[in-house]
N, C-alpha and C positions, 0 to 999 in steps of 0.2 A: 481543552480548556484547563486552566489551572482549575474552574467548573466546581460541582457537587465537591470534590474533596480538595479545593487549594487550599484549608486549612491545615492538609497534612504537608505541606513544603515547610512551614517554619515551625512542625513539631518538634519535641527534643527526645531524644531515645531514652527510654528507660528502662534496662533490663535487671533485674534484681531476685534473688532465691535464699532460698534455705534450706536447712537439710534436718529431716529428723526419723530417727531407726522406728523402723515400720512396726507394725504391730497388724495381728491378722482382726480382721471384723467382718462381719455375716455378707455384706454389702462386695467385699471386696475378695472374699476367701482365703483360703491359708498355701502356705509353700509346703507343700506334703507330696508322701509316694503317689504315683499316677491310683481312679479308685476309679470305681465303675461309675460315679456319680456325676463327672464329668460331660456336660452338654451336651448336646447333639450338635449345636451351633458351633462350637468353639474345638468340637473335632479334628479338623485339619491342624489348627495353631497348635491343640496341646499334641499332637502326635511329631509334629517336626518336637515342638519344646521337648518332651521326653527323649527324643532322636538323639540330640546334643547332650542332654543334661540326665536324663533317665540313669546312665549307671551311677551316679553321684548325687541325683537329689535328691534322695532319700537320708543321705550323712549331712545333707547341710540344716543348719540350726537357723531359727528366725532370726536371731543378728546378721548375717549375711542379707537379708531383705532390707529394703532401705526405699526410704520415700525422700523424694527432691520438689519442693515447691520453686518456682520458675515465676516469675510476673513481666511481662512487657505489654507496652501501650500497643494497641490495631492499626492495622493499615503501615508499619514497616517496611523497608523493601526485603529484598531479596538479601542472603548472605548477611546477613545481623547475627551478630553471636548471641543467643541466649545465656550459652554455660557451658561447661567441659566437665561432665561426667567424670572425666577420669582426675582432674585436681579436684572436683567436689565430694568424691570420694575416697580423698589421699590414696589413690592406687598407683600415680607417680613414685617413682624410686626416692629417696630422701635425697635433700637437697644438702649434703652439708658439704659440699666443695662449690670452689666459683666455678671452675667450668661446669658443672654441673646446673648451678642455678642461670647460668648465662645460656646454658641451650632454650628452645621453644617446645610447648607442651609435648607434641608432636615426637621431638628425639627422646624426648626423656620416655615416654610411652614405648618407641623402637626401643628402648636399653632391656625393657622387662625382657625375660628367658627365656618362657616360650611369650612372646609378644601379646597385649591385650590385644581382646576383641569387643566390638561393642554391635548389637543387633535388637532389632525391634520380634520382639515375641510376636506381636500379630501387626496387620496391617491395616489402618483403620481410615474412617480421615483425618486422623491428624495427621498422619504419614503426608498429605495434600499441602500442608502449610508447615511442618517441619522438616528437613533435613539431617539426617543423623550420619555423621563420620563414624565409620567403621574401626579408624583404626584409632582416631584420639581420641573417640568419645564427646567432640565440639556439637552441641546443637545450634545450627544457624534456622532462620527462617529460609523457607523456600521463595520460589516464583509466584505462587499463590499469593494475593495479600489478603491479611488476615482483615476480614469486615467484621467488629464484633456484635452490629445488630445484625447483620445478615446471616452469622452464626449460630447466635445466641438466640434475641428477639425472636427470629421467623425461625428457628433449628425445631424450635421445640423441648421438649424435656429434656431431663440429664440419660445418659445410658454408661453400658459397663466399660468397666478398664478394658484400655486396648480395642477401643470402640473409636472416641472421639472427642465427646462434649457434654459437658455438664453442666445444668444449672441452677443453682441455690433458688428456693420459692422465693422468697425474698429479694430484689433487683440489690444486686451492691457492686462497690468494682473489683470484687473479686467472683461474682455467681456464676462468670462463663470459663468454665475449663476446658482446656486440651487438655486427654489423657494419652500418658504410655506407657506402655511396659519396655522394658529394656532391659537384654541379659548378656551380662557381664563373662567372658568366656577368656583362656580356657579354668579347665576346674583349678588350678590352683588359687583363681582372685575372683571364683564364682559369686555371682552377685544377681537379684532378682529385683529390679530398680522400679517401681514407678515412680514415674514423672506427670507433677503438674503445673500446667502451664497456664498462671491465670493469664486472660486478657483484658487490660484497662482502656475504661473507655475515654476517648479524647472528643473534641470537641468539633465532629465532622456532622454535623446533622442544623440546619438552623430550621427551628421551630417553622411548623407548616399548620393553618387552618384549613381541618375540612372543607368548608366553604368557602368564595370569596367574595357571598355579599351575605352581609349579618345585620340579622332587622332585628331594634327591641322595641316595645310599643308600651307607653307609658301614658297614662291617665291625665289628662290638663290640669286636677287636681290634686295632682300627686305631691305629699305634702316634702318640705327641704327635710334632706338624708335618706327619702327614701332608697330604699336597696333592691335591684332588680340583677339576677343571677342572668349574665351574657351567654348562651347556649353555646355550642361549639368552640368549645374553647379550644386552643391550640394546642398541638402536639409534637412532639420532639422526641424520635428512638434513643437519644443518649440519656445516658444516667447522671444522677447524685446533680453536682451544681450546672454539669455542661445543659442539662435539661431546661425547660420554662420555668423562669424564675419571676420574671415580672413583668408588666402590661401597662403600657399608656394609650392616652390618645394622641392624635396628631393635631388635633383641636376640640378643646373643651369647651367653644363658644359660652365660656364663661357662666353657664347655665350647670354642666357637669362632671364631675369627677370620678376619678376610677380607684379601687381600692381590688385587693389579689387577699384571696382565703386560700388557707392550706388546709386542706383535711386528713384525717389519721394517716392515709396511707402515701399522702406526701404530694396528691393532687396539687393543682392550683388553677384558683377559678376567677375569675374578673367579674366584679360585680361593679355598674353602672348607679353612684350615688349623683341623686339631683340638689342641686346645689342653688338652685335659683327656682322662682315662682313662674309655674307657665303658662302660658294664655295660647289654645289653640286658634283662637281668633287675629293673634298679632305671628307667631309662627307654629307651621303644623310639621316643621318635620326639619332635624335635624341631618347632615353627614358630614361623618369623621372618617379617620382611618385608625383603628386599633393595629396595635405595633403589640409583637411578642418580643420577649427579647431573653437568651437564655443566659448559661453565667459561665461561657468558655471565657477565654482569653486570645485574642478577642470576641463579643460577644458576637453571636448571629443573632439575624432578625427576619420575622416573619411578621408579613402584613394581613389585611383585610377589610374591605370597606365595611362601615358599622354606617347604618340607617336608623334613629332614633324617631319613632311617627310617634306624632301627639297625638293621642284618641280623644275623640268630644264628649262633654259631657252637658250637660244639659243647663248651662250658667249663663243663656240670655236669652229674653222673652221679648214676646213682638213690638213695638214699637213705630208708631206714625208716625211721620214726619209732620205732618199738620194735625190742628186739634181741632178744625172746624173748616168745611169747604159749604161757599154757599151754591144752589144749582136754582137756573131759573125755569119753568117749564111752562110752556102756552098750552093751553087749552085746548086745542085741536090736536095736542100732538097725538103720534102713530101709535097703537098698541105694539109695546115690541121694544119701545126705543130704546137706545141705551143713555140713560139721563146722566150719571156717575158711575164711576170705580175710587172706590177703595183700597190701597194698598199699604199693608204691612212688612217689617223687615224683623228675620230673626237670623241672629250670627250663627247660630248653631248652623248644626248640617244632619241629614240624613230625616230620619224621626224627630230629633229633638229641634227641628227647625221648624218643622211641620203647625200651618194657623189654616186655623179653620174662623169662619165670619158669622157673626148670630147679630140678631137683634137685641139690645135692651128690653128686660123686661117694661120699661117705661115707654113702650113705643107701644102709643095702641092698633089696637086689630083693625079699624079704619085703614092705617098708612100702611099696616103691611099688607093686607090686603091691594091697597092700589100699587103699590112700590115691591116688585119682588128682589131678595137680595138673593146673589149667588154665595152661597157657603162656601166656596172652595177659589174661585177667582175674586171676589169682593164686588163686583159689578152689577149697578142696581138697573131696574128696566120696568117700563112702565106695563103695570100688569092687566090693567084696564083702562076703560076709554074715560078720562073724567067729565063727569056730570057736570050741571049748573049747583048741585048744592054740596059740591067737596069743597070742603076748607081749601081758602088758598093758600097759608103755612101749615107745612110739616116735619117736625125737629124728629129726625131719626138719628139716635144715640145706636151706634156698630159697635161690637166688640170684635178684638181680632184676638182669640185664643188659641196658646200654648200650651202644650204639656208642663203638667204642674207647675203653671206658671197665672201671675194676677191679670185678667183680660189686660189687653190696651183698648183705650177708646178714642173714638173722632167721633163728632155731630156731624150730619150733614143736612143744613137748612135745604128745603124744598119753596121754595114758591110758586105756585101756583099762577097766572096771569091770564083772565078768561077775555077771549079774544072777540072781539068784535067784528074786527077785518079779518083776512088770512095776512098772517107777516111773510117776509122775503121767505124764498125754499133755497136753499144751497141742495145743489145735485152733484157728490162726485162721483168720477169715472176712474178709476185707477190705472195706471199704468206700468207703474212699478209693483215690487210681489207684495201682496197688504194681507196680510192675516189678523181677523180679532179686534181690525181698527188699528194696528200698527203698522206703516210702510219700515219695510225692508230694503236697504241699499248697501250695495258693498263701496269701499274705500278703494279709492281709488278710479272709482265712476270719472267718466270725462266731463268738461264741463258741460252745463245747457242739456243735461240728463232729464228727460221728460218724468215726472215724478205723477201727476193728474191730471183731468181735465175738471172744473168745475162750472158748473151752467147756475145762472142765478134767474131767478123765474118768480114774477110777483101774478101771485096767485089773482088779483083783482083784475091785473090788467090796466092799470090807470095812474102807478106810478113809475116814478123815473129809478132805476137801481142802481148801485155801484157796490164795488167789491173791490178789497183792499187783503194785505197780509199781514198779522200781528204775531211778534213774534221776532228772536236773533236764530240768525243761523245762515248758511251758507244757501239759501234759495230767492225766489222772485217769484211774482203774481203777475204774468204779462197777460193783458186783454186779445185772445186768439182773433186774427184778422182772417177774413172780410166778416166775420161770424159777428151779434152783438149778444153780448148778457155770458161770450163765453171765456173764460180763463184756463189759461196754460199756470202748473206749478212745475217748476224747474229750477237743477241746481246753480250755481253762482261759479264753483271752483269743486275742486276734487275732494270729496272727505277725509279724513283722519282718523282713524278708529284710535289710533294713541293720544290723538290730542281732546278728542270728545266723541262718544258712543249712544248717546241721544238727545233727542229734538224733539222740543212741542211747541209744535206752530199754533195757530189758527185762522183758519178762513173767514174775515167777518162783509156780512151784506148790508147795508142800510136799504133803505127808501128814503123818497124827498119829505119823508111826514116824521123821519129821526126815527123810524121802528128800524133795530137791527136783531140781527141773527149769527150765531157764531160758532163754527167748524172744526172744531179741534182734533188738529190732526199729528200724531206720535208718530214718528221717524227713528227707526234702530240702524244704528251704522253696523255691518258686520265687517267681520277683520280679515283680510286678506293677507297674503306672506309677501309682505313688500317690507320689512327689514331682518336683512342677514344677521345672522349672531355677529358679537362682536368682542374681541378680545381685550381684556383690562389691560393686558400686555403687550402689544404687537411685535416686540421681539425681548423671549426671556432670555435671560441670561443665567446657567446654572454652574455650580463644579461641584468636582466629586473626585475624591483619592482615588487614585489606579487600585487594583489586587479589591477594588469593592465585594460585601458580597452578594450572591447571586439574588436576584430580583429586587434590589437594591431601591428605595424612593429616590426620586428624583426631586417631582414639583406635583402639585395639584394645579394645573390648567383649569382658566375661568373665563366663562365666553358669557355672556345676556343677550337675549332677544326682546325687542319692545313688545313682539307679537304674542297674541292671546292664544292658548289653548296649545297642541298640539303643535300647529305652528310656532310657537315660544321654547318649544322642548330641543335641546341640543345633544347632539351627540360628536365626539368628538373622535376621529381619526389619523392616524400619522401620515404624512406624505408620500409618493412616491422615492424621495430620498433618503427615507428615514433608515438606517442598518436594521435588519431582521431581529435584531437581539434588543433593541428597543419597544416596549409595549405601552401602548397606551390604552386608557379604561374606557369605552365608547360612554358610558354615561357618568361617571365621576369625575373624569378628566385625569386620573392618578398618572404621572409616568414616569415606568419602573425602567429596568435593565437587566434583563436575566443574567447575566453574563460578566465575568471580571473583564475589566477595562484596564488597557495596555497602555500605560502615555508613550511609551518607547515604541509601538506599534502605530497609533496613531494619537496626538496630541489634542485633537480640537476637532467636534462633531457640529453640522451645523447641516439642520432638514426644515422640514417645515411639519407644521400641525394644521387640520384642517378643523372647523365647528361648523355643522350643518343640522340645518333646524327639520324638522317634519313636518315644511309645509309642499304645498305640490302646485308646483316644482319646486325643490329643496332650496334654499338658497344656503351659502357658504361664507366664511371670509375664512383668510390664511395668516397664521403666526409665524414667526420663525425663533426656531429655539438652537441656541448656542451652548453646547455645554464643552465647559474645558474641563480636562483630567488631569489633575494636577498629581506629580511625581512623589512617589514614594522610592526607598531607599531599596531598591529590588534587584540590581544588578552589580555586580561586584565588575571590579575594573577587569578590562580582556587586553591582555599582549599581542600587538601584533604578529606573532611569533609564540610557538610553546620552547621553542630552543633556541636561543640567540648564541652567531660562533664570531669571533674575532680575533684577526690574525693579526701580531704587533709583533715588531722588533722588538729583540732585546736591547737593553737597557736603555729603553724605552724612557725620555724622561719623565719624574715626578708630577703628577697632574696632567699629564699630559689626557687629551682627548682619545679614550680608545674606541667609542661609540657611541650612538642613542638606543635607546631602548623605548620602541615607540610602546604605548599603552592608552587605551583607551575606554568611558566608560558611559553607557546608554543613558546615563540618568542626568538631570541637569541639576544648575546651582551647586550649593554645596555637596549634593548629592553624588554629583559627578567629580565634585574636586578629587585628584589623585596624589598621594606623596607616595613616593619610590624611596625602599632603600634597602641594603644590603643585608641580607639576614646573615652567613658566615663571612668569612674573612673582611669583617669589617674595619681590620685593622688595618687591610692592606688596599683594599679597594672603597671608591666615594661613591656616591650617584647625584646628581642635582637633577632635584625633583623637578623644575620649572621647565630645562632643556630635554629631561632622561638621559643627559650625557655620564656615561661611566667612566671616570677616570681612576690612576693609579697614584698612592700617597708616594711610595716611593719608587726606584727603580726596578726594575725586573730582569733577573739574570737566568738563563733560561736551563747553567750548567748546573743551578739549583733547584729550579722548578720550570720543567717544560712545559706545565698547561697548568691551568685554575679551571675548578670548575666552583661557579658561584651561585646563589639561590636568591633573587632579589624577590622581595613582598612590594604589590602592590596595594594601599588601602586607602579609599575612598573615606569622604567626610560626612558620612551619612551617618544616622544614629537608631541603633546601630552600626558602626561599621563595619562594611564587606572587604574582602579581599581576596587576593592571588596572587603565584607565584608564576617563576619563569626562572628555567635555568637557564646558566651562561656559561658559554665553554669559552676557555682564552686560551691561545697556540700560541706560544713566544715561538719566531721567526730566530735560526742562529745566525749570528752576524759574527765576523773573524777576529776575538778576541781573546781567546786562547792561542799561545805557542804552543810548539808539542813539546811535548815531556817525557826525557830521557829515562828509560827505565833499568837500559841496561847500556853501558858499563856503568855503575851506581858514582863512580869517582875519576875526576880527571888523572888520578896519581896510582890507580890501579894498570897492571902489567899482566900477558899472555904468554907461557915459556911457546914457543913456537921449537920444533925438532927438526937441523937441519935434512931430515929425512925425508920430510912433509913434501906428498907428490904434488908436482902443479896441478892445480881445479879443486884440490880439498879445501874445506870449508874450516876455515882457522877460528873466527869467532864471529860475533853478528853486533850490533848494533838496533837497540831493540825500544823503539819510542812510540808513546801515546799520544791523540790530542783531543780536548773533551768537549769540544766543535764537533758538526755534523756535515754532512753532503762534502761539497770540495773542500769545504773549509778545517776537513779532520782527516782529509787523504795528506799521505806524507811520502817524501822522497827525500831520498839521502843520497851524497856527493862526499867525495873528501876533496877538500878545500886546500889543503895545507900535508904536505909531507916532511921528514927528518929520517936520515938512519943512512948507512952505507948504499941501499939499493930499496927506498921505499916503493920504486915502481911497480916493484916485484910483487905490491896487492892492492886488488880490487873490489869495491864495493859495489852487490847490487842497489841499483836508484829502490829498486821497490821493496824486496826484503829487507836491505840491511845488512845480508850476510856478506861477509869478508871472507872472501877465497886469495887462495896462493896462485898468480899467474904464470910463474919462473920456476924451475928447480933452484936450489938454496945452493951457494957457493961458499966457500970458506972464507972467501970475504965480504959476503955478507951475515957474519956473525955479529951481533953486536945488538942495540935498542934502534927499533924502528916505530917510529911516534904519526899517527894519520890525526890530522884536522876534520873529523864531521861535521858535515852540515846537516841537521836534518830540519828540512824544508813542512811547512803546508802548502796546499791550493786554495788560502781563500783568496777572498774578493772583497773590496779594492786592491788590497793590498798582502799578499802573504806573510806570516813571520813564519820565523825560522829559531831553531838554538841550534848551538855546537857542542861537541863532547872530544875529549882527547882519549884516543885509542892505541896502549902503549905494548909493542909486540920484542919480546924478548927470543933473538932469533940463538940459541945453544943448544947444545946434549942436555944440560942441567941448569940449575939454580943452585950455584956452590956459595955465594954470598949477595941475601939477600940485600945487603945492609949497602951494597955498591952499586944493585940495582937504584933501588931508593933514591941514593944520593946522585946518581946519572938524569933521575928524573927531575929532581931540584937543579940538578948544575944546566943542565940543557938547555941553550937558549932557545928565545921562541922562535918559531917557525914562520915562516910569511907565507901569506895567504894567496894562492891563486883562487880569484873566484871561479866556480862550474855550477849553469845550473844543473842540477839533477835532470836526467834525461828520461821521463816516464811519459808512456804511450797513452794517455786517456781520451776516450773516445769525445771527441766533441758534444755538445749539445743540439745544437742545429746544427743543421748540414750546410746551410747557407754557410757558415765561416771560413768552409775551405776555398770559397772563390775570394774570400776580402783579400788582396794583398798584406803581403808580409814584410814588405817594407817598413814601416813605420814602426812596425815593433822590433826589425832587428836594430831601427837608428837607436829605440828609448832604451831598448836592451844594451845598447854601446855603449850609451851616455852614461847609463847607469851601472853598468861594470867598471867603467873607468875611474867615474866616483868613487867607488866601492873600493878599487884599489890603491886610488892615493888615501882612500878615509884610513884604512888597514895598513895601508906602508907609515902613516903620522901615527899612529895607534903602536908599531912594531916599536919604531923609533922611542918614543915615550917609553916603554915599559921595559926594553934594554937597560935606558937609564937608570932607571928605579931598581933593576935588578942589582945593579954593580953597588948599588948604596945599601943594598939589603938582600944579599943574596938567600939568605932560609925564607924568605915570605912567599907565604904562596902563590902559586898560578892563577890572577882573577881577569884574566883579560877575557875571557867566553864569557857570553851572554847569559848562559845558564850553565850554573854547574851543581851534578846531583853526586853525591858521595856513592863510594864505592867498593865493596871489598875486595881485593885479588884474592887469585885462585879461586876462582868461581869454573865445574864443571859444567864448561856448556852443554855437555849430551846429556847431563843431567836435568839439566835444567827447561820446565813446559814452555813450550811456545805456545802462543795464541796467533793462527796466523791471522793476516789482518785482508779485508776484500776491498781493492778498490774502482770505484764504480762511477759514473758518469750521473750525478743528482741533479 
């Protein structure tokens, strides 16, 4: 994972030092002769160190000792240059020449006489995380990355030079060192260096809490701004601003505010100020999430669920809901009975809810004696049999008492009714679970649920009775058949614990004489897990920038259950689809993300959440949560290609299409827009950005420049923008554009004494051309075309050298100027060019006047041309070409000699003319003509021979 440290990918390096002449201190010791006092520990080091330096460090002086302060940020890679030793301590030779200052550290180090050396006195761990060059003195970082809480923080104290690591009591960003010793060799630039290497801390650590559920418990009367200190406050290994700097909530429910205290030593604590009045009674318990956040760039964040419980305090006292119930009692009734209940309500909880039930002192000893009340239920019962001479009213004033609180009271009228008959007897049977006088039924009972039986039974025997239900609620009084005087109670439809939780009926009996009787019977619905949790949101929708950091918020998830108790409690789980790096909190609903999120990896997550309540069997409902990650500017545009080659013709035209240069980049939108363009030769080479076609502004001659190499930048429109390069090689193809170029004889008007002694086969002179064309199109063959002179037959030129040899022995009448017509040919393709040169052979003993010669070459008329091609052997290319027939090209060869000869016989004729009208002008009828001096030594003169080869 880019994970725990992707804030070191867009760190910026910073290496930086200073240098100052040491000075010896108890702590660090002095550069002195070796002494007995020397360590037991540090034995091996100092016995090499005097090895090397013992016969001379006794004459060196504390100015050769020298301290180097170093600072770079942690976690670096590998090969980072710190410093270079040997310019930090001008032991480099002076630079006062440019070649000198244009070498690298490195040469100029090689120049020293006996050559520097640079070596670690001891081996320590720094040696783990630095690198030292031997021979320039460069310190780079190692393979190791430097983790500077993992150093520092957990290392423990500071220890001695050429040990490791040191640390200031005090945290700053300089307290964690690397130390070294380093000695400078040989003795002439002896040097006894240490090196310190602070490490700065960067911003790799995001604030973590101890714990991840944090309860504070505040008083219901806790008055506005009280200040309550949040335990466990969060923690952060980095220093100075990268650390905990500041704390919110993720919801203040408008009741709370957070405020951060800094104490001396730079702590910082979050204290929970109350901002609103609270009433444990309207809510008992808040949850937030506290958010750390420290002060990198950018900042990290660490979370934790904060549970705020209201604690009760003792701010409501009991209270009746009625202030007077009247009760009627006959005469006969049963010792035992229960005649009334009184019941009280207090908000409180625990202790301070707690009513206890007394008498008024105004209630006399008569009524409590016949009426006993229960202290702890409220429930009155008749305590004895009443007489004929009990009052028939009894006003018994209850009190229902609270801690430190004023009683509540209710009357309860008694009447008395002394019976002459016996009245109706209501008899019930239970059928459903009855405790205490209250039936028990769960929700969801089916309907026609037998709840009692009740028997109505007149005591006398002599009257008629009927029984009826009084009372709403979901039940019915059926008269039980074939039975008489017997009733069935039974439900109507299914209960509801959510829509209503209790009932009070009553059973009443008359007789035919109007005396009734009446049954009063409480029904408690209990609650069953018959509604799933359910989601405010059935499907969330979230985002979140890619490169997040690790355990990143998400959403707080929210589900309700209608149901009571335990059954109403939800907890909430992620799907079987959800990716493993997804968490969610089973009781707060938080969902984080441990893990940086890739949009170029995947773009759009989409699982599900589960809420499941604790009732048995659980029930569930399902959300689905979508979260998109939306793109940040993370990927610099990529070349299809690190090397792009392309082969063009030369002269090649202007703009023309030399290639695409395809490029592409992972990120979308603007992010991924790409502009292409040429970072050198942008004089000579275009790019259009839209196609990546790279074109040429102007032409391209290849006997100028045979290849380009170019470097195009790609940079994307992100912001920051990213970017990259790609090189491009371009091969100009040679096409037949060059004639060859006469080199030697330099002048059509230069002459060779030829001696008529000269044996036939000697080599007379040569014919010596260039062409600045490549493959066939720079192989050259030579022909003489045109002859003059008494017996010019008498030499020949090879097609391939050039050289001019004598065929004949020389005659006395062949004395005189012999004049050859060259041709010298190339092989390219389409079309070969060619130039001519005049090659003038002066056949005598001597050169007695030159001045006749001269004038012979001006008087001479020109020569006619027989065309020859040059006759040279070059191996074919493919071999297939020896079976094409050769017809067809000796006909183009005919046609085109023939031409050639009448072009050159109209060409002779013309220039005759012109001669006779001006005979001193000079010879321009050759195609090329390159000046030339006579009496040129040909065995003097270097040949280059020339290869020709089948391309």
């Amino acid at each position: 994972m880019r994970g725990g440290r992707d804030a070191r990918a867009s760190r910026a390096r910073a290496v930086s030092w200073s240098r100052a002449t040491w000075r010896p201190s108890p702590d660090m010791g002095s550069l002195s002769c070796p002494s007995s006092s020397a360590s037991h520990g540090n034995l091996p080091h100092l016995l090499l160190f005097f090895l090397f330096v013992g016969p001379f460090s006794c004459l060196a002086s504390h100015s050769r000792a020298t301290e180097i302060l170093y600072s770079l940020n942690e976690g670096l890679p590998a090969g980072v240059l710190i410093g270079s030793l040997a310019e930090d301590l001008r032991l480099l030779p002076s630079a006062g020449g440019q070649d000198l200052q244009s070498q690298s550290p490195q040469h100029r180090v090689a120049e020293r006489n006996p050559p520097l050396s640079f070596s670690l006195a001891s081996q320590g761990l720094s040696g783990q995380y630095v690198t030292l060059d031997n021979r320039s003195g460069e310190l780079h970082t190692s393979a190791q990355e430097i983790d500077r809480e993992a150093l520092c923080l957990e290392g423990g104290g500071g220890t001695a030079w050429g040990s490791s690591i040191s640390i200031s009591s005090s945290p700053s960003a300089d307290s964690c060192l690397l130390l070294l010793d380093v000695l400078v060799l040989p003795q002439e630039y002896f040097r006894f260096v240490k090196v310190k290497i602070a490490i700065r801390d960067i911003n790799d650590n995001a604030p973590r809490f101890p714990i991840s559920q944090i309860s504070v418990w505040v008083p219901e009367n806790a008055p506005v701004n009280t200040r309550l200190a949040i335990e466990h406050p969060a923690v952060d290994p980095d220093m100075g601003t990268n650390g905990v700097q500041t704390y919110r909530l993720l919801d203040y429910h408008r009741m709370f505010t957070l405020d951060v205290e800094e104490n001396e030593s730079g702590e910082r604590t979050p204290y929970l100020i109350v901002m609103g009045q609270l009433d444990r009674e309207t809510q008992d318990q808040y949850v937030s999430v506290i958010i750390a956040e420290d002060g990198g760039s950018p900042p990290l964040l660490g979370s934790a669920t904060l549970t705020i419980g209201i604690t009760d305090i003792n701010d409501n006292c009991p209270l009746f809901t009625d202030s007077q119930i009247n009760i009627t009692v006959y005469g006969n009734a049963t010792v035992g009975t229960a005649i009334a209940a009184v019941q009280a309500v207090d908000r409180d909880l625990g202790n301070n809810a707690q009513i206890t039930y007394s008498y008024s002192q105004k209630v006399p000893q008569a009524s409590k004696d016949l009426f006993h009340l229960n202290a702890n239920t409220g429930v009155i019962k008749l305590f004895s049999k009443i007489g004929g001479s009990v009052v028939q009213t009894h006003k018994l004033t209850i009190l229902a008492n609270g801690p430190g609180c004023i009683p509540a009271v209710i009357t309860v009228l008694v009447t008395i009714i002394k019976v002459i008959f016996r009245p109706p007897e209501i008899i019930p049977r239970y059928i459903a679970n009855e405790i205490d006088g209250i039936i028990y039924l769960k929700e969801l009972e089916p309907v026609n649920t037998p709840i009692a039986f009740f028997t109505i039974r007149d005591p006398e025997g002599k009257y008629k009775m009927d029984c009826y239900l009084d009372g709403e609620g979901p039940f019915r009084l059926l008269p039980y058949k074939p039975y008489s005087n017997e009733y069935l109670l039974e439900t109507t439809k299914p209960m509801d614990y959510e829509l209503q939780q209790f009932y009070e009926i009553a059973i009443v009996a008359w007789n035919s004489e109007g005396f009734q009787v009446k049954k009063m019977i409480k029904v408690q619905v209990l609650d069953d897990n018959d509604n799933a949790p359910v989601f405010l949101q059935p499907l969330v929708e979230l985002t979140i920038e890619e490169n997040n950091a690790p355990n990143a918020f998400l959403a707080k998830l929210d589900a309700t259950d209608a149901d009571s108790g335990e059954r109403g409690q939800v907890s909430y789980f992620l799907g079987p689809d959800a990716p493993s790096y997804f968490s969610l909190d089973s009781v707060t609903g938080i969902l984080t993300v441990s893990t940086q999120l890739d949009r170029e990896e995947k773009e759009k997550y989409r699982y599900t959440v589960r809420a499941v309540d604790s009732g048995k069997p659980p029930q569930e409902s399902i959300a689905t949560v979508v979260i998109t990650v939306l793109d940040k500017n993370d990927n610099s545009p990529r070349f299809i290609n690190k090397d792009f080659s392309f082969f063009v013709p030369e002269n090649f035209p202007g703009y023309g299409e030399i290639g695409v240069i395809s490029v592409t980049d992972a990120d979308t939108g603007q992010n991924g827009w790409v502009a292409l363009s040429v970072v050198n030769q942008s004089d000579i080479f275009v790019i259009d950005t839209g196609k990546g076609m790279l074109r040429a502004k102007v032409s391209l001659d290849r006997e100028q420049q045979s290849s380009y190499t170019l470097w195009v930048e790609a940079v994307d429109g992100g912001v920051p923008p990213l970017s990259s390069t790609a090189k491009i090689t371009i091969l100009l193809l040679d096409i037949n554009d060059n004639p060859p170029l006469v080199l030697f004889p330099q002048s059509n008007m230069s002459y060779l004494l030829v001696l008529p002694s000269t044996l036939p086969g000697s080599l007379v002179t040569e014919v010596y051309a260039v062409d600045k064309d490549t493959g066939m199109n720079a192989v050259i063959a030579y022909s003489i075309i045109g002859r003059r002179g008494p017996r010019p037959e008498s030499f020949r030129i090879d097609p391939k050298t050039g050289n001019i040899t004598l065929e004949e022995a020389l005659l006395q009448t062949d004395y005189g100027l012999h004049r050859l017509l060259v041709k010298v040919s190339d092989h390219g393709y389409p079309e070969p060019l060619h130039s001519t040169v005049m090659v003038n052979l002066f056949v005598n003993d001597t050169v007695s006047n030159e001045s006749y010669i001269e004038n012979l070459l001006r008087k001479e008329p020109e020569i006619s041309i027989e065309e020859k091609e040059p006759q040279i052997s070059i191996e074919p290319t493919h071999r297939k070409a020896e079976s094409v027939s050769c017809m067809p090209t000796l006909v183009a060869l005919s046609v085109i000699s023939l031409s050639s000869i009448t072009f050159l016989t109209g060409m002779g004729i013309y220039i005759c003319l012109r001669r006779e009208k001006k005979q001193h002008r000079e010879d321009d009828n050759l195609e090329v003509q390159t000046p030339l001096k006579g009496k040129i030594d040909l065995h003097m003169r270097e040949r280059k021979p020339m290869a020709i080869s089948n391309i």
